[in-house]
N, C-alpha and C positions, 0 to 999 in steps of 0.2 A: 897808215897802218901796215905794220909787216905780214908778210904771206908767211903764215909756216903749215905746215904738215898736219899739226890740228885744223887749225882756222879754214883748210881747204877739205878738210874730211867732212868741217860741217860743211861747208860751203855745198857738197856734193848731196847730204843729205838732204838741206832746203831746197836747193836749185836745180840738181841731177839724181833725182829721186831712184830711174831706174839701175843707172850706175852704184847706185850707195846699195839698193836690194842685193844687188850682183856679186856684191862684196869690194867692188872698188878701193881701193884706199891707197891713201900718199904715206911713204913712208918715212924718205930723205927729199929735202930743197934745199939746195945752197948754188952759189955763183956756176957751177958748172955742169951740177947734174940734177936730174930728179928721177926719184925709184914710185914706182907705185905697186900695188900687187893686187891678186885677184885667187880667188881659190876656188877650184873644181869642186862644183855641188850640184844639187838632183837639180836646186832651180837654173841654173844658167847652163845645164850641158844640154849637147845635141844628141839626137836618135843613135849615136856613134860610141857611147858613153865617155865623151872628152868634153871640154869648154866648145859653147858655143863660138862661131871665129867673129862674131860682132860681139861679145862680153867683152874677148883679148884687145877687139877694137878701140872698147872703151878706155879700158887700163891703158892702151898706147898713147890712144889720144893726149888722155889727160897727165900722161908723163909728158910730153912736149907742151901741151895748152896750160900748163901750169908752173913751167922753166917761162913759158911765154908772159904768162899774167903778170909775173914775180917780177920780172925783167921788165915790162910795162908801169909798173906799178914806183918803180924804183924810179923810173924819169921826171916823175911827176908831171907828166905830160897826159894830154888824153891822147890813146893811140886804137885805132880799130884793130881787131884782129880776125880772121876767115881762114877755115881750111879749104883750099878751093881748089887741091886735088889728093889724093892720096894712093896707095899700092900696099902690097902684103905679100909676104911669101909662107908659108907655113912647112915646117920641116920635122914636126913629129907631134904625135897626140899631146892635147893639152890637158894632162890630169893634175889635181897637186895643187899645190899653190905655186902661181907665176907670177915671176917679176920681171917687170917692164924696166928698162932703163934708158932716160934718153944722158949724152952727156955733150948736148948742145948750147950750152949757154953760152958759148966764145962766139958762137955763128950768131947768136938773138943779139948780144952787145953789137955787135957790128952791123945788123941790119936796121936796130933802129936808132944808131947813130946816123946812118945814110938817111934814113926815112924825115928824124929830125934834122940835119942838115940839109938838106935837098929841098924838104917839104913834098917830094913826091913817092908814091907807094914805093914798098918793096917789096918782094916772098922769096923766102926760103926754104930749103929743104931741110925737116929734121928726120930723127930716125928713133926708134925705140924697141931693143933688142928683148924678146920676154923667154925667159932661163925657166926652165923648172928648179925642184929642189936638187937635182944631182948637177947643176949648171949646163943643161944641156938646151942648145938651144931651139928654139918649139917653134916661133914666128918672130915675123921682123916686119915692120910698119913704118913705112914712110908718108909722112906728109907735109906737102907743100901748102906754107901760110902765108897768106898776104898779110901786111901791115900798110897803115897810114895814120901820119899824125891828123886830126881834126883839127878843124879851123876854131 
């Protein structure tokens, strides 16, 4: 089955219930990138009146976990995948609707080429840059995923 932008919106509502409240949502998936975005409301901001910094969390994540999936998905392989560190920078109030954008898919192709050739884990560093509406940018999310093929 192919991953697109719908199919992961639902995917977010049955599976990631708080994410999809939050406003999460996928916008672009293709071979290099994925967009997601989130928009400043009463339910996700903090005492600060911006987005809360784990909503933008979300949105990051699942711009990287979802180049991830697409990419897993394509090998027809079964493959594990874990965030199993991550970082953040934040560099100006998050109001607005923001978009996340990772454009990691060159790094996913080639780690789980290694992963399935070797047979042994791998992790990677992605990134996911989030713009408000005037392209200014607000936060930036890194995180490191481990992968493994399953026996």
């Amino acid at each position: 089955m192919k991953i697109t932008p719908s199919k992961l919106n639902t995917f977010t509502m049955l599976k990631l219930p708080s994410a999809f409240l939050c406003g999460v949502r996928t916008k672009v998936l293709n071979e290099t990138q994925c967009v997601t975005t989130v928009k400043h409301r009463w339910f996700n901001q903090n005492p600060f009146n911006s987005m809360f910094w784990a909503v933008q969390g979300m949105a990051a994540e699942f711009a990287t976990g979802a180049m991830m999936m697409m990419k897993i998905n394509e090998t027809g392989k079964k493959v594990s995948m874990l965030v199993t560190s991550n970082n953040a920078t934040f560099t100006k109030k998050a109001t607005g609707r923001i978009t996340f954008v990772c454009n990691d898919g060159l790094k996913v192709d080639q780690a789980l080429q290694n992963a399935i050739l070797t047979g042994e884990g791998q992790t990677l560093w992605m990134q996911a840059i989030g713009t408000n509406a005037d392209g200014v940018v607000v936060s930036t999310f890194n995180f490191e995923w481990s992968i493994k093929v399953k026996n």
